[in-house]
N, C-alpha and C positions, 0 to 999 in steps of 0.2 A: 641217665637215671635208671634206676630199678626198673625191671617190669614187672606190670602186677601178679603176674602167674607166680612171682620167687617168691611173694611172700605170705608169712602164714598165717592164720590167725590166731586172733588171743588169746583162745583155748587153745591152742599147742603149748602157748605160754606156761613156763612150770611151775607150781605156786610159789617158788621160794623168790623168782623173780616177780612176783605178782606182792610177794610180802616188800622186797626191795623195794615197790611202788607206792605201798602203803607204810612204810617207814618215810619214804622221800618225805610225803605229803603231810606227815606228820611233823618231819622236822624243816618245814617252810617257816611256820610260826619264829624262826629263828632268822628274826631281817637281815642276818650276815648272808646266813646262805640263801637268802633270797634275793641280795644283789648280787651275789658271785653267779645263782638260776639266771637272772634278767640277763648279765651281762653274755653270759655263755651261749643260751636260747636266741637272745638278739642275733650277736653273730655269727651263730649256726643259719638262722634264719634268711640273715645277708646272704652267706654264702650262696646261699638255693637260689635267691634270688638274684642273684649277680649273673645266674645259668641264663637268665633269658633278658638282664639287662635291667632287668625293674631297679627304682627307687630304693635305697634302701631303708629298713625305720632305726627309731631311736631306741626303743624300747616296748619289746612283745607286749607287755601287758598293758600299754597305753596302744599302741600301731594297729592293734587286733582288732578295735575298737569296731573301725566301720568296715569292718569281714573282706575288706576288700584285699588287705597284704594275705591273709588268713585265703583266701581263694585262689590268689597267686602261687601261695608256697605250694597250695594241694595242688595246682595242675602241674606244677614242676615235679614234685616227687613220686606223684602218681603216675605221671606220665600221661594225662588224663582232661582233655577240659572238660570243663563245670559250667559251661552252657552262659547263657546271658546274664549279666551281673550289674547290681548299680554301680557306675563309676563316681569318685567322688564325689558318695552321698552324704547329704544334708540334714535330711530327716532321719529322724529314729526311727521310724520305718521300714525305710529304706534300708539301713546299716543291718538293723535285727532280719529283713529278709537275704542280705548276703551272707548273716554268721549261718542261716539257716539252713542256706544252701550249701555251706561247708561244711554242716554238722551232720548234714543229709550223707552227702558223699565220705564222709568218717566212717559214720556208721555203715555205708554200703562196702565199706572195703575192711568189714570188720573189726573195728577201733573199737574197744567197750570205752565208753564212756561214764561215769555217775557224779550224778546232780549236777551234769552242765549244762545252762540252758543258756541260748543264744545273748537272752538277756543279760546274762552274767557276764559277758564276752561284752558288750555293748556295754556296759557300765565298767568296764575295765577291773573286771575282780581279777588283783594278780593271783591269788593262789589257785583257782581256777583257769587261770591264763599259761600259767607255768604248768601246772598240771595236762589240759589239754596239750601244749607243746613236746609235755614230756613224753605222752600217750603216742603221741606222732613219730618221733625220735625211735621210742621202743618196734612201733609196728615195720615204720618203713628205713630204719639206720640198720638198729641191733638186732633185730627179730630173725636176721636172714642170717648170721652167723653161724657154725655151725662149726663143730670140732668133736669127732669121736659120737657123733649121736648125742652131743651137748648141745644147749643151744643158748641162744642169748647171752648173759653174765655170762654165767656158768663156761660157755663155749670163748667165750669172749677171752676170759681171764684164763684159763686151759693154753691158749694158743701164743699169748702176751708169758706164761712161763714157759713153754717149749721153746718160743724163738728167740728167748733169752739166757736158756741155758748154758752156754758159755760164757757170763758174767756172772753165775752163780758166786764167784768167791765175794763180788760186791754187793751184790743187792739178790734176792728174792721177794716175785710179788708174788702175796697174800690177798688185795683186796682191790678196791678200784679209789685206794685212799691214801692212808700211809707208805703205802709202797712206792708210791709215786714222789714223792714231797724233796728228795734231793736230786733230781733233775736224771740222774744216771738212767734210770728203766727207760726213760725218753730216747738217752742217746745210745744205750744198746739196742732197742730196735731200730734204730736208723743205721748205725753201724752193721749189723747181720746182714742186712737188705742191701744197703749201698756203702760198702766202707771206703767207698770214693768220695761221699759226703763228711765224713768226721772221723779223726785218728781218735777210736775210746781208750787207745792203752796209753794215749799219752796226756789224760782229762788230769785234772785235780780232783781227786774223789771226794776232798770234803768242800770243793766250792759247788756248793747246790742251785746259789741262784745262778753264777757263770753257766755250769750246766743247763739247766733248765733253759736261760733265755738261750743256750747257743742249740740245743733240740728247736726251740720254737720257731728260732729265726731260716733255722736248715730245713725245717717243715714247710714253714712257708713258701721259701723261696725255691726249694728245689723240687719237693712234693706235691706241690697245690697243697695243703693242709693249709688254714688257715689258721689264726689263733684266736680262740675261743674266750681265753682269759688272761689276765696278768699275769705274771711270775710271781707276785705278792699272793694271788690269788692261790696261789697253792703250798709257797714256803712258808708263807707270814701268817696262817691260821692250822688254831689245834687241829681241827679236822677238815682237809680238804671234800669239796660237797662231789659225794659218790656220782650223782647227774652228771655233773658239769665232766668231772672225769673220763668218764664214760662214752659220752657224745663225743667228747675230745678222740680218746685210744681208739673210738670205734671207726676215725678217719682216718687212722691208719694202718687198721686193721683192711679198709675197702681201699687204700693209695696202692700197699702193697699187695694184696688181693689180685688187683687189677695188675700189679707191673708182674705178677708171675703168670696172670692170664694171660696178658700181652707177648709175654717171654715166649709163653707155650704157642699160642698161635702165630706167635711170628716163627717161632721154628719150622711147624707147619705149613704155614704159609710160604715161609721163605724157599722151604725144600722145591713147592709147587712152581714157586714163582721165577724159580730159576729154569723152571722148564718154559713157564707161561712167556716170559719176558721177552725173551727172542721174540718169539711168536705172536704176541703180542703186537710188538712196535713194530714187524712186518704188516700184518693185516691192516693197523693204522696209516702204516704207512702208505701202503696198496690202493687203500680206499681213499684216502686224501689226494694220493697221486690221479688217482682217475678222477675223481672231484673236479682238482685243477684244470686235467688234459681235459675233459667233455667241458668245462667250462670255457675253456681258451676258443675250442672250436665251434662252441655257438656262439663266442664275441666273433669271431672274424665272420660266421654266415651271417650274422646280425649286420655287421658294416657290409657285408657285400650285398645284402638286402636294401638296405638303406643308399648305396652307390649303384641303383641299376641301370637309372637313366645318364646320360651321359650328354654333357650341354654341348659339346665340340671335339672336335679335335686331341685339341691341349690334354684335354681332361680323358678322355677316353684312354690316351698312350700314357698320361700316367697311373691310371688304373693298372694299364697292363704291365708299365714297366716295374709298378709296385709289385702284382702278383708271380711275374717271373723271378725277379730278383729278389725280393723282402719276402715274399710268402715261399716260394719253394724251393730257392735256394737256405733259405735260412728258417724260416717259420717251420713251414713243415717236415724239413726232416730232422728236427730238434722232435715233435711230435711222432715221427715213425721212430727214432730210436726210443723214446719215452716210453710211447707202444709194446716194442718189445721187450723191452726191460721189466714193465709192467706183469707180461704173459710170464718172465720167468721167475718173477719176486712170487706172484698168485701160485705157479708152480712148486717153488721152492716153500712157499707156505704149506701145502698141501702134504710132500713128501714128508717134514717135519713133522707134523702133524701124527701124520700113517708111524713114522718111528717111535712116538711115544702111546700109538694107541688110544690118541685121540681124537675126538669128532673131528670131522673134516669142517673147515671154515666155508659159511654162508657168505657171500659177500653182500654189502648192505644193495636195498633195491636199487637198481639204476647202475650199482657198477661192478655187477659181474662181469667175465671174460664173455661172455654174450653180449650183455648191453654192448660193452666197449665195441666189442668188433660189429654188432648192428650201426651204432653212431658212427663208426669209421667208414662203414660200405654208407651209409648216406652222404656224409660229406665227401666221399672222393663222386658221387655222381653228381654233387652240390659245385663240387671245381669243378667238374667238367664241362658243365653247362656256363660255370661261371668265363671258362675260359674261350668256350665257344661263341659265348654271347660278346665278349670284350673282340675277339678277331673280325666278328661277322658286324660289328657296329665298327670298328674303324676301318674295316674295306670298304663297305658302304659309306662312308663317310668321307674318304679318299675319293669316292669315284662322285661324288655330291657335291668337290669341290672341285674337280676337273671342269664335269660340265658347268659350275657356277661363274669358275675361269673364262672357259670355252663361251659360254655366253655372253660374256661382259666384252672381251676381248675383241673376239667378231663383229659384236655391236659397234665397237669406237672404229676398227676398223672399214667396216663398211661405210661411217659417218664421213669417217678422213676422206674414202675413196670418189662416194658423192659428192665433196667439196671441192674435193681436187678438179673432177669432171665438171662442175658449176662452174669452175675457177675458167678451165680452158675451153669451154662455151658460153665466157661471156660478153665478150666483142662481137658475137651472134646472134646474142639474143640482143643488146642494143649497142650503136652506136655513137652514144650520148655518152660523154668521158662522166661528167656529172653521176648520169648513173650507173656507169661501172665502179665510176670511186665510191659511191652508197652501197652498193654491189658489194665489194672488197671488204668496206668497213663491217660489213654486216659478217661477213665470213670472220672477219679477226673476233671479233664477238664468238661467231660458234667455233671458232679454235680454243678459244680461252675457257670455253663451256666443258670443251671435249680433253684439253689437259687435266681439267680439276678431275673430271671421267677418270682419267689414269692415273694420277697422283692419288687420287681418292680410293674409293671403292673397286677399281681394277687391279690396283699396286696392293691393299690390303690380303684381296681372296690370291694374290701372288706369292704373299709372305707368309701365307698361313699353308697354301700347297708348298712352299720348301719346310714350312715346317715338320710339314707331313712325310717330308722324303719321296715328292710324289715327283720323279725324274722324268715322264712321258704323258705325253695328253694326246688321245688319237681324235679330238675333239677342236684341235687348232692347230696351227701353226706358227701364232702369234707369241710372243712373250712380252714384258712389259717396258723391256729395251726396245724390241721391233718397234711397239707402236709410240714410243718417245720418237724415234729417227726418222718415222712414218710421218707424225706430227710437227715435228723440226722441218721437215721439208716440205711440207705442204705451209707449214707459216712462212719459210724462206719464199717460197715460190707466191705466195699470197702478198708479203712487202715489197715482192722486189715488181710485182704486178702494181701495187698503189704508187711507187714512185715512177713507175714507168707512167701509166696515165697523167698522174703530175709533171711529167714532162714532157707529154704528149700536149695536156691541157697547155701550158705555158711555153713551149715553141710552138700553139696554134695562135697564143695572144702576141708574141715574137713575130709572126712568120712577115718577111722580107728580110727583117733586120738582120741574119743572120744565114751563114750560107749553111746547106744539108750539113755537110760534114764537120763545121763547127758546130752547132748544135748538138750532134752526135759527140764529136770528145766532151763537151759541158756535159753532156748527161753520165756521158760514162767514168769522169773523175766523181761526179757528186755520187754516184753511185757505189764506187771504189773504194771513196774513205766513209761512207753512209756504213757503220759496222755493223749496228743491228737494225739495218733498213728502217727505219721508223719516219722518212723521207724527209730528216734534220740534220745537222751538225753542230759537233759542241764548238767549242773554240777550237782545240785540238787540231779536231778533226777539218776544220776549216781552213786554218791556216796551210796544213799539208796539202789539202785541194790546191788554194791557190800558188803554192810554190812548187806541185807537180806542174801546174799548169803555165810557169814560167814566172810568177807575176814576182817583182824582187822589193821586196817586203821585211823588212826586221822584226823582233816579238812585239817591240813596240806600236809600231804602226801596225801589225796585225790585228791586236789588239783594239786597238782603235778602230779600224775595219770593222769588223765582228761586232764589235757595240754598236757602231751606226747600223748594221744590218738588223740583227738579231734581236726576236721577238720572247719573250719568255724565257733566257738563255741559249736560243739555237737560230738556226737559220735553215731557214726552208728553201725547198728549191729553187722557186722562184726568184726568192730575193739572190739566190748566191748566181743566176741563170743572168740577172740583168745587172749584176755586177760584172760578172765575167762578159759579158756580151761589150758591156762598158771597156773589160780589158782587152778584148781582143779587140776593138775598133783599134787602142792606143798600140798593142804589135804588132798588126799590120801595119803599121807606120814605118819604113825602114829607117826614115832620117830620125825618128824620136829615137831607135831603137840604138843606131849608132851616136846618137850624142849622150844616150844612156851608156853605154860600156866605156866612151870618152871621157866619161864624169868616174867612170870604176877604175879605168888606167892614168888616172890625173893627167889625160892627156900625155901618154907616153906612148900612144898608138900602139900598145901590147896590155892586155891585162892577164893579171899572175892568177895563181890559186887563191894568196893573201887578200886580193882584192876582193876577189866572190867574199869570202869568207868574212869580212870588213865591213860588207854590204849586207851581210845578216840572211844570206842564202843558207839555203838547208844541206847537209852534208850531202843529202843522195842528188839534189839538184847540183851540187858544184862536181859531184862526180860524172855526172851526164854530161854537161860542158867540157868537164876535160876530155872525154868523149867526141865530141864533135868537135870541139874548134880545133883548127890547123894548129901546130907549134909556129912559134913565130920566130923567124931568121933573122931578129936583129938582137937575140939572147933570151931571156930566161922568159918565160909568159907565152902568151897563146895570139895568135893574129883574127882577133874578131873582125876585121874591114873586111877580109878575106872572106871569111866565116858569111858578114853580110851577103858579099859581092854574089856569092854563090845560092843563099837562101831566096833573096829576091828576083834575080833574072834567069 
């Protein structure tokens, strides 16, 4: 919009435009040109107010009414607000103090006004309405016009024949009426200015309304000009109304106005801007870039702020293997090239600058080549501590879990060592089997106490020191293998202690029945196939006892054995102690012994391998036999009589 310094007042106005005003107003009384006024005024009005988005009205000399459209148009074209107003007012009161306040500011921007009074405006007097509108139009459209020291019309009309004078052989304007009415004067000023918009040498000069609607439609559309009236409204009456004209030409008197201003300072502009432009989108560039970079490096102090404490281990090395690897392999020296790239873009700004002799560039607060390299010297002393701190928490962390080792380790150790020593001072401390076997049991109890010890919390702070890479502990000896093999052997030696008592116990409830050295091989077969001492046997383990031990048995009959003995699925010493006891009574017998191998040789006084083997002997038992018995001299088989003769006497 206008500003108010460009325009002049009403006395500048010359009287011959001032008689123009007082003709207008004279020929309103003619309601043709009084709807061609309304319709023109309205959409001139629109237009203004389309600038800030308002409502549009229907018709000035009814819309005026409540001063409110009337106070809109003036802060538009003024450029100016008009202070507090009633909005959508009711009363007549109301309405007549907003004409009032637009009549106030008319008059302060020099508008003569006579016999308008607010009220007039409030009751909707169109010729009054149109009048005021027109008063507005002249002060702040055509008043600023200006050609040769002309001004208004006069300047108006002046400028509309020079920029038409190469159409002279078609048309000459004369007035802001006739001259207008067959369309051409329209499209020769759009033609001079943009003959990119409309070929005029190639128009039909006597089609007037074609012309005229194809000016109006090209105004529109490619000008912002809007259209003010119909096409009828200007070919289809005797005399087109001088107003309505006027307000029209006078929009494209300011379309084009402005596209030669524009022209001009963009030439200007353009000249500068091709120096600015470079230089420009460096300094932007410069200052965003250090934006970024100081921004990046207070996110990373922020997370290194935020990760100072360190829960373990685990966490501690990945801290560091984050910062060695992801931060200065890759983070920060993206950031030191950035850096200098940065110093030589600010550089290159500067020199540029000095070449065209002008001002040297400010860089915004915060990201001068100062700031930048103050922020840089704080965060390289921000890593340094960062990285000190991250070394000095996992050596101390490392050595926190040696002795954690070191302690636990020695502990289970010394436990074992103490048991072990309880273990082989305890037929010292009593000699009551009874209570050595409560004794023993009590210890399997604190073995099972001292595994969970190392399986547990010993074997943990073990996996957490290999994770640490911690190869040396001058705080032990021990590792979590030692004290397994530690505890393996003090429980081997602790079972093989409980069966030993169990057989001490039960060759003392024995004792006659059995000579030393039998007693002795019974404990030391049941001992043999006992695999994990727990001083029982399965079946298995049973049946092999009894057929190391000679006794000749098939799976069947073992079987059957083993259930008659066995309590809970096993057989305890005792029971397998006075079974065997039962068996050796029966080989000491030498005549059972030979009428048994006479039942395995069907009485052929030799028995072969097949016989054992028929007899449901066990491989390694029929190999031992072949072993001892003589070959027999009367063909294939082994001479057990022999065999006898020689075992008994």
């Amino acid at each position: 919009m206008n500003s108010p310094g460009a325009f002049r007042s009403l006395q500048e106005i010359p009287a011959s435009e001032r008689e123009v005003e007082d003709g207008n107003i004279r020929r309103l009384a003619d309601k043709s040109w009084e709807d061609i006024q309304i319709k023109t005024f309205s959409n001139w009005v629109n237009t203004q107010l389309k600038i800030k988005g308002y409502t549009p009205i229907q018709d000035i000399t009814q819309d005026f009414g409540t001063g409110e459209k009337l106070i809109q148009l003036l802060e538009i074209i003024g450029n100016e607000s008009l202070g507090r107003y009633n909005k959508n007012p009711k009363l007549r009161l109301q309405k007549i103090e907003n004409v009032n306040t637009a009549l106030a500011f008319i008059k302060r921007r020099d508008v003569a006004l006579t016999n308008i009074g607010a009220e007039d405006i409030v009751d909707t007097n169109a010729k009054l309405a149109l009048g005021l509108c027109w008063s507005l139009i002249l002060r702040f459209v055509v008043s600023e016009i200006s050609e040769e020291g002309l001004t208004a019309k006069e300047g108006l009309l002046l400028w509309c024949q020079r920029r038409t004078t190469p159409y002279a052989q078609d048309f000459q304007i004369k007035d802001f009426t006739f001259s207008w009415q067959d369309g051409l004067t329209f499209c020769g000023l759009i033609h001079r200015h943009r003959p990119d918009l409309i070929d005029y040498w190639a128009l039909d000069k006597s089609a007037k309304e074609a012309n005229m609607q194809l000016a109006f439609d090209v105004a529109e559309q490619h000008l912002g000009i809007p259209k003010l009236f119909a096409v009828e409204d200007m070919t289809q009456v005797a005399r087109p109304d001088e107003r309505s004209v006027m307000t029209y030409v006078a929009q494209y008197f300011h379309a084009f106005a402005q596209q030669s201003k524009t022209g001009t300072a963009g030439r200007r502009v353009g000249a500068l801007g091709q120096v600015l432009h470079q230089t420009w989108e460096m300094q932007n560039d410069y200052a965003e870039r250090v934006a970024v970079l100081l921004a990046a490096v207070d996110a990373v102090q922020q997370q290194w702020r935020q990760h100072a404490d360190f829960k373990g281990y685990a966490e501690a090395k990945q801290q560091l293997t984050d910062f060695e690897s992801a931060y200065k392999t890759s983070t920060k020296r993206g950031w030191v090239a950035e850096k200098r790239a940065l110093e030589t873009l600010y550089s290159n700004i500067q020199t540029k600058l000095q070449t065209y002799k002008m001002r040297a560039y400010e860089a915004p607060a915060g990201r001068t080549p100062a700031d930048l390299q103050q922020a840089w010297d704080a965060h390289v002393a921000v890593e340094a501590e960062r990285k000190k701190r991250l070394t000095s928490t996992i050596r101390q962390i490392k050595e926190d879990l040696r002795v954690a080792f070191a302690d636990a380790a020695n502990a289970v150790q010394h436990d074992i060592n103490g048991l072990s020593s309880r273990l082989a001072q305890l037929a010292s401390v009593t000699p009551d089997l009874d209570e050595q076997r409560a004794g023993v049991q009590a210890m399997l109890s604190e073995l099972t106490a001292i595994a969970e010890r190392i399986e547990g919390p010993v074997a943990a702070v073990e996996t957490t020191c290999v994770e640490a890479a911690i190869e040396d502990n001058a705080y032990t000896i021990y590792t979590v293998e030692d004290l397994r093999f530690e505890l393996e052997a003090v429980q081997q030696a602790v079972r093989s202690k409980l069966v030993f008592i169990d057989s001490q116990a039960a060759a003392r409830r024995h004792e006659g029945q059995l000579r030393p050295e039998q007693l002795e091989e019974i404990t030391e077969t049941f001992q043999h196939f006992d695999k994990d001492q727990d001083g029982q046997l399965t079946c298995e383990e049973f049946k092999a006892a009894l057929q190391s031990a000679g006794a000749i048995l098939d799976d069947k009959e073992g079987d059957a054995v083993f259930a008659k003995l066995a309590v809970d699925g096993h057989v305890n010493f005792d029971a397998y102690l006075r079974y065997a006891r039962d068996q050796e009574e029966d080989r000491t017998d030498p005549e059972q012994l030979r009428k048994a191998f006479a039942t395995l040789a069907s009485e052929s006084g030799r028995v072969t391998e097949a016989d054992m083997y028929r007899a449901g002997m066990a491989p390694a038992v029929v190999e031992h036999l072949k072993r001892v018995l003589p070959a027999s001299s009367q063909g294939e088989g082994y001479d057990y009589a022999t065999f006898l003769d020689q075992l008994f006497h």
